[in-house]
PDB file with one MODEL, atoms N, CA, C and O in Angstrom:
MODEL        1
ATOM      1  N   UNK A   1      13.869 -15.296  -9.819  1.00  0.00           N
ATOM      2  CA  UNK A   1      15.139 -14.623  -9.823  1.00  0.00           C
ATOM      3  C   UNK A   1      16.002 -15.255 -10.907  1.00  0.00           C
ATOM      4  O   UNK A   1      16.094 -16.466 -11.109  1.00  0.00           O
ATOM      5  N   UNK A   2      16.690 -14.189 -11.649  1.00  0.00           N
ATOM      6  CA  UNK A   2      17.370 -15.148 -12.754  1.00  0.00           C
ATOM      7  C   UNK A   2      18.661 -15.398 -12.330  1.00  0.00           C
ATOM      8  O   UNK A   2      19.168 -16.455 -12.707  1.00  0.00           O
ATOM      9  N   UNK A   3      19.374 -14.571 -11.548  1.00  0.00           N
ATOM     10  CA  UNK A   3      21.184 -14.315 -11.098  1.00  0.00           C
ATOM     11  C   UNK A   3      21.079 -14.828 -10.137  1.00  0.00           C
ATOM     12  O   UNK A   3      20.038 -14.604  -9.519  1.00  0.00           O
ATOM     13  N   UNK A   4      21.948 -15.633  -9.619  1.00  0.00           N
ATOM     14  CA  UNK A   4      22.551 -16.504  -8.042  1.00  0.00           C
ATOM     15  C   UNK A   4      22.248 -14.505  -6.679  1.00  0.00           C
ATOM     16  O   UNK A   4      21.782 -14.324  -5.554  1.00  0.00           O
ATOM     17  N   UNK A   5      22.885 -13.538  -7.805  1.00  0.00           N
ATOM     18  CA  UNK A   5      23.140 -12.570  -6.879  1.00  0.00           C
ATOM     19  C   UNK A   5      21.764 -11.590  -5.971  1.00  0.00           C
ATOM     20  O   UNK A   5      21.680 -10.710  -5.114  1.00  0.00           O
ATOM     21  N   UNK A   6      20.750 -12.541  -6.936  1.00  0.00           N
ATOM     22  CA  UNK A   6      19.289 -11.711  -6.645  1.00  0.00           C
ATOM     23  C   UNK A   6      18.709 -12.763  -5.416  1.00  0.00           C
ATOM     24  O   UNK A   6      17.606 -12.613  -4.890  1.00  0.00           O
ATOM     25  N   UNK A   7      19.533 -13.699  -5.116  1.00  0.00           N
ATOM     26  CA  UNK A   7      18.713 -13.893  -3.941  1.00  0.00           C
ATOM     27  C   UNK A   7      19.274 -13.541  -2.981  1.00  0.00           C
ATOM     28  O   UNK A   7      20.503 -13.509  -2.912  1.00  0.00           O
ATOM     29  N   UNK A   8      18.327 -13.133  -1.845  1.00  0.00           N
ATOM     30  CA  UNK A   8      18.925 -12.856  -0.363  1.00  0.00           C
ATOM     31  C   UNK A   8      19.837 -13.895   0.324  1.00  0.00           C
ATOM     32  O   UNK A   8      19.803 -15.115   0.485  1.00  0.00           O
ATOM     33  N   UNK A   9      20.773 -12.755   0.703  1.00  0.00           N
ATOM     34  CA  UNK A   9      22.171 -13.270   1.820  1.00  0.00           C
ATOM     35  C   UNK A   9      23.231 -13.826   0.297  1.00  0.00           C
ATOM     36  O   UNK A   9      24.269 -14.449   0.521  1.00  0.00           O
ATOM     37  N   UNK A  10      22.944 -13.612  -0.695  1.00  0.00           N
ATOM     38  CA  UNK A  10      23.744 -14.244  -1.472  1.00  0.00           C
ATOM     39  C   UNK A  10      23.916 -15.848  -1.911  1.00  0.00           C
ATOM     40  O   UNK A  10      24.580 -16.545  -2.677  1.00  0.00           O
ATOM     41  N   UNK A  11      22.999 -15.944  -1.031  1.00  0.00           N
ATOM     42  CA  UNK A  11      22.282 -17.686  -1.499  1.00  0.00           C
ATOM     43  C   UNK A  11      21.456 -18.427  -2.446  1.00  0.00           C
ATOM     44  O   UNK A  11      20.291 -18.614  -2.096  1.00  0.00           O
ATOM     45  N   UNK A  12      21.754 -18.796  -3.357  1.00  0.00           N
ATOM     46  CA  UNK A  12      21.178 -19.103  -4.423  1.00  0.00           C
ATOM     47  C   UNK A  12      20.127 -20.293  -3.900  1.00  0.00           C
ATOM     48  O   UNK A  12      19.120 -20.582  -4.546  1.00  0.00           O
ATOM     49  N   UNK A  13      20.411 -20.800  -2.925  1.00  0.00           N
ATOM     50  CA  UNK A  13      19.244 -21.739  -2.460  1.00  0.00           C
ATOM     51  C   UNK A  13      18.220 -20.578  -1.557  1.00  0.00           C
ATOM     52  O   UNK A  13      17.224 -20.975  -0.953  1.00  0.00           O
ATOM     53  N   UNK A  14      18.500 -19.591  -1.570  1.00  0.00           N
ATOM     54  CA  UNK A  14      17.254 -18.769  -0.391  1.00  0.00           C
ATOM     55  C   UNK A  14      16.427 -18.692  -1.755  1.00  0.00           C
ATOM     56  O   UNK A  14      16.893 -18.480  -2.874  1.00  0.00           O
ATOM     57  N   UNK A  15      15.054 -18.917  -1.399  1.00  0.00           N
ATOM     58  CA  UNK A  15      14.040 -18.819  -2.404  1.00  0.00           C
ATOM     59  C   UNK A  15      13.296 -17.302  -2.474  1.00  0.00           C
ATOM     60  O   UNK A  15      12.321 -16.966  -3.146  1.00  0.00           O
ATOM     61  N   UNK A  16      14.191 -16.436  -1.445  1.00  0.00           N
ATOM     62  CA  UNK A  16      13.451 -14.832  -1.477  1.00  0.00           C
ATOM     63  C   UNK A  16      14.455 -14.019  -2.099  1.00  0.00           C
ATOM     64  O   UNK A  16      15.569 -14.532  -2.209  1.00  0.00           O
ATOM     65  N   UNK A  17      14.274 -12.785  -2.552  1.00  0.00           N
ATOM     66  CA  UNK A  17      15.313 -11.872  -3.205  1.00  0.00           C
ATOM     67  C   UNK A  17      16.041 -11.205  -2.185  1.00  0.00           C
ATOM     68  O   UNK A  17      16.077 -11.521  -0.996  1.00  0.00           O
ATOM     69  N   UNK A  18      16.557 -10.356  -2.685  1.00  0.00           N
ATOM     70  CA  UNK A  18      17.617  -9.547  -1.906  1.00  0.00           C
ATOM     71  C   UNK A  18      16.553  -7.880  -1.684  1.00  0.00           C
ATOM     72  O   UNK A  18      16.994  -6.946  -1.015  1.00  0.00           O
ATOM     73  N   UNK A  19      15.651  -7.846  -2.142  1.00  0.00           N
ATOM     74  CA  UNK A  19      14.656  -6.967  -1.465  1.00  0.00           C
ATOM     75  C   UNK A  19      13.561  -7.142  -0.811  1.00  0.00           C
ATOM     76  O   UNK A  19      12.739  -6.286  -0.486  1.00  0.00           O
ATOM     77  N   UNK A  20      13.539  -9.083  -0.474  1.00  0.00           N
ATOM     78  CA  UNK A  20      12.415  -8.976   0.574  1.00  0.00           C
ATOM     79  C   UNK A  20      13.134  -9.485   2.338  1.00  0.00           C
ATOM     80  O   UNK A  20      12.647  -9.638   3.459  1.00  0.00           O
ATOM     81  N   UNK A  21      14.757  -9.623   1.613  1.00  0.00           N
ATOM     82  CA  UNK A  21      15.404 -10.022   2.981  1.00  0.00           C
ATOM     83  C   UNK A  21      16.289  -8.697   3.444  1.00  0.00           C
ATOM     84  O   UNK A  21      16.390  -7.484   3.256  1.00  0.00           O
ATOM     85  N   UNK A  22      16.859  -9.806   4.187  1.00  0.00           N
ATOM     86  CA  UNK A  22      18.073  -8.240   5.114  1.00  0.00           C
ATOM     87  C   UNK A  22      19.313  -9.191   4.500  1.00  0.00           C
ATOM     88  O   UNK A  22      19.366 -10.203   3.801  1.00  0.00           O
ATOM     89  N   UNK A  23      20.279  -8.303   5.151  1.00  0.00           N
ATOM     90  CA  UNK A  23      21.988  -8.814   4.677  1.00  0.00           C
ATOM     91  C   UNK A  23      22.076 -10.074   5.196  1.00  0.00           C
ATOM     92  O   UNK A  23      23.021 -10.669   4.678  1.00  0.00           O
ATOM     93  N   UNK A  24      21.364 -10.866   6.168  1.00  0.00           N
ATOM     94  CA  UNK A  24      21.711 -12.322   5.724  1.00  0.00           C
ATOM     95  C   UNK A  24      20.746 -13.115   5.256  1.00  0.00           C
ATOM     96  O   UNK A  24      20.953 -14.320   5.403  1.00  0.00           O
ATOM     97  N   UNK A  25      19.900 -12.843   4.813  1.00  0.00           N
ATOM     98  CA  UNK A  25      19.243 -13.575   3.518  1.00  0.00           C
ATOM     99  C   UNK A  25      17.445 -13.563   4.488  1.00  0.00           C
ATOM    100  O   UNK A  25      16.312 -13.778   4.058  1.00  0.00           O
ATOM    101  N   UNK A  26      18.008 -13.170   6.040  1.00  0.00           N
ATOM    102  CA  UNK A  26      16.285 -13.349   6.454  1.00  0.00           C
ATOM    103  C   UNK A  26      15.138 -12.587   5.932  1.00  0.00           C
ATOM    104  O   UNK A  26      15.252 -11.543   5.289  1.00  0.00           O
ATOM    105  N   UNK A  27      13.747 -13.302   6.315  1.00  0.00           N
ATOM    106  CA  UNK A  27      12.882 -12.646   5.226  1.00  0.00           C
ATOM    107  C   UNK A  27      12.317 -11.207   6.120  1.00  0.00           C
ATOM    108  O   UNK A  27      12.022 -11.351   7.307  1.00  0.00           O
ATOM    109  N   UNK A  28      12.225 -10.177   5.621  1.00  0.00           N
ATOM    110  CA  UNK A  28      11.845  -8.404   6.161  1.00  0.00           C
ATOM    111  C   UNK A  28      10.745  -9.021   6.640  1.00  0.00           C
ATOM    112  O   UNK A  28      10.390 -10.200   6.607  1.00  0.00           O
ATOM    113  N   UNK A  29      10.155  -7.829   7.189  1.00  0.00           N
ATOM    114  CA  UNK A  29       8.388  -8.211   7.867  1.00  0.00           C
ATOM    115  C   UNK A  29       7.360  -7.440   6.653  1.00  0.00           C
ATOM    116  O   UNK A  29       7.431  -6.394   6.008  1.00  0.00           O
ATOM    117  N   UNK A  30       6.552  -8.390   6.730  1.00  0.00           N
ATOM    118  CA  UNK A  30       5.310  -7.904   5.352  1.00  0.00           C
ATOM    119  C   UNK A  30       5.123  -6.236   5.659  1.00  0.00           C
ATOM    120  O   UNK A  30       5.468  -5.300   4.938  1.00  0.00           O
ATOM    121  N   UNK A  31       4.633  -6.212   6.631  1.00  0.00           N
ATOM    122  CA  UNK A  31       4.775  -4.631   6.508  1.00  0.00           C
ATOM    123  C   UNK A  31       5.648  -3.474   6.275  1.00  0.00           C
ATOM    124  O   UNK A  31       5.345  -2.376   5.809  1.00  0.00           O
ATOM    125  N   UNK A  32       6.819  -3.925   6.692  1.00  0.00           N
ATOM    126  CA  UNK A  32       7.986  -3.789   5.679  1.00  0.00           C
ATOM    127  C   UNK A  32       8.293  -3.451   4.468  1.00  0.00           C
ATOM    128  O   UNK A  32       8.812  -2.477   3.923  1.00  0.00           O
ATOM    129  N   UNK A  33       7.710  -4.826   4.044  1.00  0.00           N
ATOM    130  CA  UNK A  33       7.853  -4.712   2.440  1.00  0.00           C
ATOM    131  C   UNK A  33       6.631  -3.650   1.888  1.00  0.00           C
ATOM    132  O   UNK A  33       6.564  -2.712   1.094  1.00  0.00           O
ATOM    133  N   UNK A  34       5.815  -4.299   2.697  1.00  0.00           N
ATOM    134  CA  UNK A  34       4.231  -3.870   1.940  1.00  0.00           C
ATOM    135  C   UNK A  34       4.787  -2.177   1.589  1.00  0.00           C
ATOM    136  O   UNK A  34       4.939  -1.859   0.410  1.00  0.00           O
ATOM    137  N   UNK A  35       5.106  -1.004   2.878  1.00  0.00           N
ATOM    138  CA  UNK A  35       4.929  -0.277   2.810  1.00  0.00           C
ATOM    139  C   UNK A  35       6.189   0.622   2.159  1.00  0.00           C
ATOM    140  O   UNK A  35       6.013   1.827   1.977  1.00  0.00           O
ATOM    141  N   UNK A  36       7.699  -0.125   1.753  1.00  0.00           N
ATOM    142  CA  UNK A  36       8.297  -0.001   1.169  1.00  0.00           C
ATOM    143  C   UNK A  36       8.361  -0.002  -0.516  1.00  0.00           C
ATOM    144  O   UNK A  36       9.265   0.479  -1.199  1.00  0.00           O
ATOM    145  N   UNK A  37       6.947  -0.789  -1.067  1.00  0.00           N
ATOM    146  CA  UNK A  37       6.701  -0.733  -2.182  1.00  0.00           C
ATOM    147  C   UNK A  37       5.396  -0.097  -2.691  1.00  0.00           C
ATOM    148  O   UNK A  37       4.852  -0.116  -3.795  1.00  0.00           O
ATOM    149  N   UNK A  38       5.099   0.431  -1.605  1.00  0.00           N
ATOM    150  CA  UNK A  38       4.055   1.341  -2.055  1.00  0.00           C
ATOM    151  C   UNK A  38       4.932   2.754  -2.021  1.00  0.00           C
ATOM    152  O   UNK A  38       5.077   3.470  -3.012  1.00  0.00           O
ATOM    153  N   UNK A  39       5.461   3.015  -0.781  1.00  0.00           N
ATOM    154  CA  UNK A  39       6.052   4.158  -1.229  1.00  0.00           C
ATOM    155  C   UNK A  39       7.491   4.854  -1.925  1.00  0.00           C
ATOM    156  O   UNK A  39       7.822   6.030  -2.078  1.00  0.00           O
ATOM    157  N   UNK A  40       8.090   3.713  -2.223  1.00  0.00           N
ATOM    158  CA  UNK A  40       9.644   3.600  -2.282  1.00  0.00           C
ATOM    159  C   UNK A  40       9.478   3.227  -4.345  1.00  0.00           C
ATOM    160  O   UNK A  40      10.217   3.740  -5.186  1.00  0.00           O
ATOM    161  N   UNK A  41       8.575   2.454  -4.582  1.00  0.00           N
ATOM    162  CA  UNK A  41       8.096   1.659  -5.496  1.00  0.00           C
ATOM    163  C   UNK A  41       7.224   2.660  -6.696  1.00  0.00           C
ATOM    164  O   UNK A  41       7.545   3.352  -7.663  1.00  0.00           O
ATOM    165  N   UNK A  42       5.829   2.239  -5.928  1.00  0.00           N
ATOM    166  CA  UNK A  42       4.835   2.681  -6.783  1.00  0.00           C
ATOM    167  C   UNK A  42       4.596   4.323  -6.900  1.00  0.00           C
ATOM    168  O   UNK A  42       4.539   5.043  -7.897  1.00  0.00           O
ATOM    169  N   UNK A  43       4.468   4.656  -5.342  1.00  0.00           N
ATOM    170  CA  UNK A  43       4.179   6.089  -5.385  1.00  0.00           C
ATOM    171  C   UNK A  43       5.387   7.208  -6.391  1.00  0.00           C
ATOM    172  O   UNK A  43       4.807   8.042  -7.086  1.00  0.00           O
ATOM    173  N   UNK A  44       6.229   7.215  -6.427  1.00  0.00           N
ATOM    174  CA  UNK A  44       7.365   7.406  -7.335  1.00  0.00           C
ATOM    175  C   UNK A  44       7.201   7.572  -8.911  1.00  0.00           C
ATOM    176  O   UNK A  44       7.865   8.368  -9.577  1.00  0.00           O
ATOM    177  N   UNK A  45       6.053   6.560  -9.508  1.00  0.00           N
ATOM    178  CA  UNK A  45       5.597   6.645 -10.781  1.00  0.00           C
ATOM    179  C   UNK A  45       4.576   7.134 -10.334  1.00  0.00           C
ATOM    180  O   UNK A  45       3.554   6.448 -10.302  1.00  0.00           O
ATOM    181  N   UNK A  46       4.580   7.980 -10.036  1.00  0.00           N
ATOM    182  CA  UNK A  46       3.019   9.074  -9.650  1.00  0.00           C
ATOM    183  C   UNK A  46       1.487   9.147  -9.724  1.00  0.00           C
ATOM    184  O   UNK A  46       0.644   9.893 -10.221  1.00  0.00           O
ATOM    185  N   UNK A  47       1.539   7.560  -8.698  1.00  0.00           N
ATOM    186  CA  UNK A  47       0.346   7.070  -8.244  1.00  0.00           C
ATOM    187  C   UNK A  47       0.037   7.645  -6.941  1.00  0.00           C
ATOM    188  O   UNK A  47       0.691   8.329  -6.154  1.00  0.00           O
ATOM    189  N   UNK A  48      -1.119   7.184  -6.938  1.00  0.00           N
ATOM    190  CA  UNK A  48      -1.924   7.752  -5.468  1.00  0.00           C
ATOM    191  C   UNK A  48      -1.596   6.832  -4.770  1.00  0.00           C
ATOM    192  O   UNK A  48      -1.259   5.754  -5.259  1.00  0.00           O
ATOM    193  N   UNK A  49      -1.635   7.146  -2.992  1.00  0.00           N
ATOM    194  CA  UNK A  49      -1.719   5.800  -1.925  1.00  0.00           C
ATOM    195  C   UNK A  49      -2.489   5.397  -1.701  1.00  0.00           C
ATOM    196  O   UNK A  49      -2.543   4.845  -0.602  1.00  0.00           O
ATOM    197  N   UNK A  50      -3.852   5.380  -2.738  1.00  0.00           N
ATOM    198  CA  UNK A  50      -4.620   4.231  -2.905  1.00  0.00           C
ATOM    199  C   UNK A  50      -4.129   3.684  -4.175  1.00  0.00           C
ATOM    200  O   UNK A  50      -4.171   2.455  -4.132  1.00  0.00           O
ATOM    201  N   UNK A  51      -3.747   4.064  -5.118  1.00  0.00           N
ATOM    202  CA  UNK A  51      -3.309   3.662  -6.479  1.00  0.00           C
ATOM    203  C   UNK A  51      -2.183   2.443  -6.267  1.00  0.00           C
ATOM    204  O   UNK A  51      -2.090   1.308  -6.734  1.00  0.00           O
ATOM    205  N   UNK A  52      -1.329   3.268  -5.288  1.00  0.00           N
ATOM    206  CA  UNK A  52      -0.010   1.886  -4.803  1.00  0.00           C
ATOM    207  C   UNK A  52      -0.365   0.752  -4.402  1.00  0.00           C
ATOM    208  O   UNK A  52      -0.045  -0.405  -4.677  1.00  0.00           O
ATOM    209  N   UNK A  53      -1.580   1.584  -3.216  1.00  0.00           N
ATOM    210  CA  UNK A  53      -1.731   0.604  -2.466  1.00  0.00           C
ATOM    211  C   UNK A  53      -2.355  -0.834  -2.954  1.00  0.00           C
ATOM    212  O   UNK A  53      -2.465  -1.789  -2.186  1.00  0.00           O
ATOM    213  N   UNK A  54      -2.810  -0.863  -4.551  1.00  0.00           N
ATOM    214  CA  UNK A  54      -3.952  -1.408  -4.610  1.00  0.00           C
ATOM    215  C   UNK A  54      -2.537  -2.007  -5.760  1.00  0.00           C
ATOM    216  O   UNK A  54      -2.423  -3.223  -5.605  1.00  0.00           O
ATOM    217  N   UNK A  55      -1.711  -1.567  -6.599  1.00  0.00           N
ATOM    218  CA  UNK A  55      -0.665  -2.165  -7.095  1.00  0.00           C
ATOM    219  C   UNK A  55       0.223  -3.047  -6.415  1.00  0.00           C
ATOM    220  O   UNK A  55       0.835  -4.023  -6.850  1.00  0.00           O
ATOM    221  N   UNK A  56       0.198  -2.634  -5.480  1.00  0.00           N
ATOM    222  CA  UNK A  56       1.281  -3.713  -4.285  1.00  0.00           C
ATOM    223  C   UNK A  56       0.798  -4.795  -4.156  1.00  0.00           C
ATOM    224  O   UNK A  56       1.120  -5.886  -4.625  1.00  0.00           O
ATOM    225  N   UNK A  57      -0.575  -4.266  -3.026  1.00  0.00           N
ATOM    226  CA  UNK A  57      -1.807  -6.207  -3.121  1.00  0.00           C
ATOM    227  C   UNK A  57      -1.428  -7.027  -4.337  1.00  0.00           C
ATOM    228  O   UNK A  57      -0.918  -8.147  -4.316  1.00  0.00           O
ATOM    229  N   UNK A  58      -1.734  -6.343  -5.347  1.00  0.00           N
ATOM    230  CA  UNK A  58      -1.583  -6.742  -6.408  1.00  0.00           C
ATOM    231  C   UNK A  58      -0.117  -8.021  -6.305  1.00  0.00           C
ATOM    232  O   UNK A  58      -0.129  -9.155  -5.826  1.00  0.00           O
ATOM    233  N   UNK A  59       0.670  -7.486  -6.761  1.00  0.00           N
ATOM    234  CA  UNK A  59       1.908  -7.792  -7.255  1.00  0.00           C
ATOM    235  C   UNK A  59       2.691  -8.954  -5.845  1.00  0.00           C
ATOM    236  O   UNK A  59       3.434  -9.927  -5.972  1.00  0.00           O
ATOM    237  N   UNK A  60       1.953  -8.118  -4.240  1.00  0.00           N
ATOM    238  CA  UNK A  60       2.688  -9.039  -3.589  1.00  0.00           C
ATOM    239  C   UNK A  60       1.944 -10.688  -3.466  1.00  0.00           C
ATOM    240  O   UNK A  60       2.419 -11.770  -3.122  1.00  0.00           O
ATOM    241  N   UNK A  61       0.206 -10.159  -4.047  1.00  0.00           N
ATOM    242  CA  UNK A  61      -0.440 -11.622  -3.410  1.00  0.00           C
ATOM    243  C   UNK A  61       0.157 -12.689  -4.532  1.00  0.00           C
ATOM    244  O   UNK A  61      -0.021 -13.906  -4.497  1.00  0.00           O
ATOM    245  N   UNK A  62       0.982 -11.882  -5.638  1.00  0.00           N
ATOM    246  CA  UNK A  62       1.402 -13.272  -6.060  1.00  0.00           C
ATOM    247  C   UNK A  62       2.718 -13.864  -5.924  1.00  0.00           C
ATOM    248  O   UNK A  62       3.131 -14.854  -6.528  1.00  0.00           O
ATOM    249  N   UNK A  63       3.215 -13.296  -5.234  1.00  0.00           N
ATOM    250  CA  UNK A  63       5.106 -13.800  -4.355  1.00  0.00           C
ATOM    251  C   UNK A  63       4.773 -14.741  -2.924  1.00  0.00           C
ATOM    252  O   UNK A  63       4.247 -14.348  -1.883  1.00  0.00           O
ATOM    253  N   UNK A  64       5.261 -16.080  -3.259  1.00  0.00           N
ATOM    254  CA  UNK A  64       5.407 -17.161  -2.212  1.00  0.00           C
ATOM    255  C   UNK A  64       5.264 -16.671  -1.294  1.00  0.00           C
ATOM    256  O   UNK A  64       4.514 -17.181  -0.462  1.00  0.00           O
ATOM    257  N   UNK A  65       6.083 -15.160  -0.970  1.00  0.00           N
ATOM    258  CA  UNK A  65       5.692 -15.622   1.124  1.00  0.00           C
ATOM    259  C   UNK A  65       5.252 -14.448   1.681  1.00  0.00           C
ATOM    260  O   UNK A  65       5.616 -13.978   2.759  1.00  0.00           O
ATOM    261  N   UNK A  66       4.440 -13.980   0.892  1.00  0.00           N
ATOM    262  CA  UNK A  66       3.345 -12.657   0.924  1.00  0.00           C
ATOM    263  C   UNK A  66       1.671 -13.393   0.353  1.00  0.00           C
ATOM    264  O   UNK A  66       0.538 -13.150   0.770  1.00  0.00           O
ATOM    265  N   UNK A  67       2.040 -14.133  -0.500  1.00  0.00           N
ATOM    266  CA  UNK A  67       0.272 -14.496  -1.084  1.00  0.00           C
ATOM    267  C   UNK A  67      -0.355 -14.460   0.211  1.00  0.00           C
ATOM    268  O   UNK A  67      -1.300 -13.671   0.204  1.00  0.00           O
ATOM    269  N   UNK A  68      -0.162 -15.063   1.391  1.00  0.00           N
ATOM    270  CA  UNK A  68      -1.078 -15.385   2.552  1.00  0.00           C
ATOM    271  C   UNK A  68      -1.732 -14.394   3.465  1.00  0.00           C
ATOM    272  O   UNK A  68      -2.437 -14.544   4.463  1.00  0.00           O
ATOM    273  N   UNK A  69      -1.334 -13.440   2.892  1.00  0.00           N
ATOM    274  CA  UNK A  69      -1.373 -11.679   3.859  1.00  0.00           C
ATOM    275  C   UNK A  69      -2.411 -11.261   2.897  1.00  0.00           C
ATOM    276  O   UNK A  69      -2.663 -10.067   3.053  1.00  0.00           O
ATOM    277  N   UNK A  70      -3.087 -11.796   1.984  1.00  0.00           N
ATOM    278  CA  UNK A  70      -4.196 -11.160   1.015  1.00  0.00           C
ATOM    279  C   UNK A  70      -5.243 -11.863   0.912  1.00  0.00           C
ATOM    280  O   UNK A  70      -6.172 -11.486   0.198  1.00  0.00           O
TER     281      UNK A  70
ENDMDL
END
């Protein structure tokens, strides 16, 4: 995150963003996210929901507090 404002709850010490938490900085549930960036995300640039699905794995197994879900 480069801005104090991109981390969740507005905490520059929370080590998650402001799209993997809620309004006070806690972290969403992986499935949550997972399925918020497949379809909110990827599907949108007019991939398939295997196409997302396989972009998301992607992208989330390499974020701190998702790698472990892959």
């Amino acid at each position: 995150m480069r801005r104090p404002r991109e981390h969740g709850g507005g905490n520059e010490q929370n080590p998650f963003c402001i799209f993997c938490t809620d309004e006070d900085g806690n972290l969403k549930s992986f499935k949550e996210i997972y399925e918020g960036m497949v379809g909110n995300f990827f599907m949108p640039q007019g991939m398939s929901r295997k196409e997302a699905e396989k972009a998301t794995a992607d992208l989330m197994s390499k974020m701190p507090a998702w790698k472990d879900h892959f």
